[in-house]
C-alpha positions in Angstrom: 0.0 0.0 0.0 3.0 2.6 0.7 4.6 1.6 -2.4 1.5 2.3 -4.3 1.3 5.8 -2.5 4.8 6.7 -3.3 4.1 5.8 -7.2 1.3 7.9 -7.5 3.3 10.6 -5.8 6.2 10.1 -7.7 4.2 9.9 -11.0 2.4 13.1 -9.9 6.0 14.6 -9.7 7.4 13.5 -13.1 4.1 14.9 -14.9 5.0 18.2 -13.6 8.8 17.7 -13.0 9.4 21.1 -15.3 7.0 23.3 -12.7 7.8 21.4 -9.0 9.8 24.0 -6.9 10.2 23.2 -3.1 7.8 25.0 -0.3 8.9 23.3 2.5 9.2 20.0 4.8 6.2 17.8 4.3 4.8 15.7 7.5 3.0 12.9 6.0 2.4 11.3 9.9 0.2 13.1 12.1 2.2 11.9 15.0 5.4 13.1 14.0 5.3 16.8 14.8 8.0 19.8 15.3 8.8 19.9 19.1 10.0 23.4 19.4 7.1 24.3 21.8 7.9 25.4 25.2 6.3 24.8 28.3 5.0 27.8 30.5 7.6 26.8 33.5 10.3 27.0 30.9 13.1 29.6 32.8 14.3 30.7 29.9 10.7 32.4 28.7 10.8 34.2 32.2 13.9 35.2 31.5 13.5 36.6 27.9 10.5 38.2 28.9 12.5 40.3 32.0 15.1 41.5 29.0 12.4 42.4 27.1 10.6 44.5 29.5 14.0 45.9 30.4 15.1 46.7 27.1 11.7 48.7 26.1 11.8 50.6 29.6 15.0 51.5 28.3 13.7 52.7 24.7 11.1 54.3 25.9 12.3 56.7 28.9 12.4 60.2 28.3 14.8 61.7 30.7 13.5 65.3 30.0 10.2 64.1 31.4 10.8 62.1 34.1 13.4 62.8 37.1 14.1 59.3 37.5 14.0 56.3 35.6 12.0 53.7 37.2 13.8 50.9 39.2 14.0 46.9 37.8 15.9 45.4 40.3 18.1 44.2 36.8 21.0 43.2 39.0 19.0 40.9 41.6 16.7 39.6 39.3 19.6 37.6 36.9 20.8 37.0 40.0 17.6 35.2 41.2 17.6 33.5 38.1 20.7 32.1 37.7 20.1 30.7 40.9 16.9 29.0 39.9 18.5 27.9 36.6 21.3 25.9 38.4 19.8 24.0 40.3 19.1 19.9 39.6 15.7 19.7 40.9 13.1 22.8 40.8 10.2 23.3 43.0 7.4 24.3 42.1 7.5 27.2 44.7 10.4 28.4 43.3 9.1 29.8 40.1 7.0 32.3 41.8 9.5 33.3 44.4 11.4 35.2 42.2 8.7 37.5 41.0 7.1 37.6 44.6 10.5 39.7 45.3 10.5 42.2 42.9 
């Protein structure tokens, strides 16, 4: 049955060998999918997410408007990270400590 498939498909390919171009990867199993999804307790997207907030606070303060600029706590919170991101075995608790700080 899969050889029959693959005939037809390659038949289909030689008909139209002058006009094929390639689009892409093809998945012909529903089961075999991309695993590049992360999971909400990933670190790393806490991480990211801190830069990214620090980087647009940075963009966007205008230092002839405001007297200060507003405090991140930059410094403790790689350093609470880091932590976290060293250790073996994470608990559960420990995900929210970090932002329960700051």
């Amino acid at each position: 049955m899969m050889n029959d498939a693959l005939a037809r498909f390659s038949g289909l390919i030689s008909e139209h060998k002058g006009h094929t171009t390639n689009k892409g990867r093809v998945l012909f199993d529903a089961t075999a999918c991309p695993q590049a999804i992360r999971y909400p307790t990933d670190l790393n997207l806490l991480s990211e997410a801190r830069l990214l907030t620090e980087h647009l606070i940075d963009t966007l303060y205008d230092p002839s408007l405001d007297s200060s600029k507003p405090r991140t706590y930059r410094k403790l919170a790689r350093k609470e990270y880091l932590h976290l991101a060293q250790k073996k075995i994470k608990q559960k608790k420990s995900y929210t400590r970090p932002l329960a700080n700051s």
